[in-house]
N, C-alpha and C positions, 0 to 999 in steps of 0.2 A: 296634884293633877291626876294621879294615877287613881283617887279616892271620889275627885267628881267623873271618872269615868263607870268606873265601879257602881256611883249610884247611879249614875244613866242608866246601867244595863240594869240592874236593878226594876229600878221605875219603869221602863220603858220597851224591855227587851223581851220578847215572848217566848226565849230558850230556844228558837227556831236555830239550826244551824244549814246554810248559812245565812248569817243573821241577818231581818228582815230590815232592812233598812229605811225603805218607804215608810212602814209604818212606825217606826222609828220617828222621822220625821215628822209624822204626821201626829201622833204624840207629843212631840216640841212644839206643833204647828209652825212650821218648816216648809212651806210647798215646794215640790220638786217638780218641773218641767225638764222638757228636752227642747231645745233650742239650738239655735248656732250659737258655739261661745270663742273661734276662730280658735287661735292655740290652745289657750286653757281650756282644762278639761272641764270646768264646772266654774262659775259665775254667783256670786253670794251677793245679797241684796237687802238688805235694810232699809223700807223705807222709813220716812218722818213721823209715820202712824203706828212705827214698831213691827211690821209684817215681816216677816223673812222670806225669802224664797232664793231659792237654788236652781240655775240654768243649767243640767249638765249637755255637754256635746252630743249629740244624737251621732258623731262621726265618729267617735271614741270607742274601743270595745269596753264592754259592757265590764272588763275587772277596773279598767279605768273610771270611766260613770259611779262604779260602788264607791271607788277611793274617793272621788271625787265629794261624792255626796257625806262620809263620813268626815273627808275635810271638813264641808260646812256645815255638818253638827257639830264639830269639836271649835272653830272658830267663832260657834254662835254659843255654845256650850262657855268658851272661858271669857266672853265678852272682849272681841277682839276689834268687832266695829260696832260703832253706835249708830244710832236710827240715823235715816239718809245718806249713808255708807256704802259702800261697795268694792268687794275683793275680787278679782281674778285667781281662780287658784291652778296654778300651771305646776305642774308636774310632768318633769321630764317624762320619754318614751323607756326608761330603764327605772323609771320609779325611784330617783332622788329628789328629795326635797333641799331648798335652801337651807342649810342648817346654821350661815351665817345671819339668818332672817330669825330671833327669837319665836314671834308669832310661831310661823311656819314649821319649826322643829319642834314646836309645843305642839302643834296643829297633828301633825304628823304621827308622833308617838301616842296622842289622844285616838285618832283616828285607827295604830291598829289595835289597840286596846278595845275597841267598837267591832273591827270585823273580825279579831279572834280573840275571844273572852281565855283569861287567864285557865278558866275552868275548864273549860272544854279542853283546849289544846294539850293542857297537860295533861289531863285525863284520855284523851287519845295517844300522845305521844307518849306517856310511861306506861298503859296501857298495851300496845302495840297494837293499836285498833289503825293506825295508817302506818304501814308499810317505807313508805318511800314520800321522799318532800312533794313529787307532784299529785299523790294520794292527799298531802293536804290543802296545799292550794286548791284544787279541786274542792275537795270538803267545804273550805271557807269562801273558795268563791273570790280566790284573792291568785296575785302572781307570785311565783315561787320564792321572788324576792324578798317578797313583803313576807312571807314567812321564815325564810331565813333571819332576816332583821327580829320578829318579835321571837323566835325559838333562843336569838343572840341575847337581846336582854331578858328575856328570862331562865335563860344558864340553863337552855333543856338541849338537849342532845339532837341532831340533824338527824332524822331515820337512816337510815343505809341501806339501799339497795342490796338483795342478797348476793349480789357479783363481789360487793363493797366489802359486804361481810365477809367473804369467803377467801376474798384479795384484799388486804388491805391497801397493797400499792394502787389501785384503783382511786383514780381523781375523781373528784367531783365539776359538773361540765363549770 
């Protein structure tokens, strides 16, 4: 999985950080609208004619909407619905996915594979080019969460606030 993400970014990815996802999209030919999607944050759509299109939430903040839309290139990406299909993809307000839901936890780790390239991140984080975890969320244009999760699987170290550094008995919030 982690290798048809790789070439998405590949094919598809303009190096922009944070990474452009619209046109992402628009390169799978993916259409993305804003719509009402009630809870879920974005709406995935297959019709019979093979079209995709992605409804996200117009109500949703906009790191929600990203997630949302990387969901539905990583579930359009591993073939998850076939033509005349359709997904709700709800993501808690704390950003857990079902991870009892195979799909959805394949979904998920595709997804932050999409809005923070292995590259970059680590080349920023052993770099010291961001400071502090909300230095990268910011950067990627993601919630702090979501970067803790992919800094976790990929066995890179959390930045540390110079307080952090200087105390180590200092928590993280």
């Amino acid at each position: 999985m982690a290798l048809l993400a790789e070439g998405i970014l590949k094919t598809h990815w303009d190096q922009s950080v944070p990474v452009n996802l619209a046109r992402m999209a628009k390169a799978m030919q993916l259409v993305v609208a804003l719509g009402d999607t009630g809870e879920a944050c974005a709406v995935l759509d297959i019709s019979p004619q093979r079209k995709a299109c992605v409804t996200i939430g117009r109500q949703h903040p906009i790191t929600l909407q990203r997630y949302g839309v990387a969901h539905a290139i990583a579930h359009l990406a591993l073939h998850h619905l076939r033509p005349g299909m359709q997904r709700a993809i709800c993501i808690s307000g704390s950003y857990h996915a079902d991870h009892s839901q195979r799909q959805d936890s394949e979904a998920n780790d595709f997804a932050l594979q999409l809005l923070m390239p292995e590259s970059v991140l680590r080349f920023t984080v052993e770099g010291g080019h961001a400071r502090t975890l909300q230095e990268l969320a910011h950067l990627f244009e993601v919630p702090e969460i979501l970067v803790k999760q992919r800094l976790a699987d990929l066995d890179l170290p959390i930045p540390k606030t110079l307080a952090q550094r200087l105390d180590p008995s200092v928590a993280w919030d």
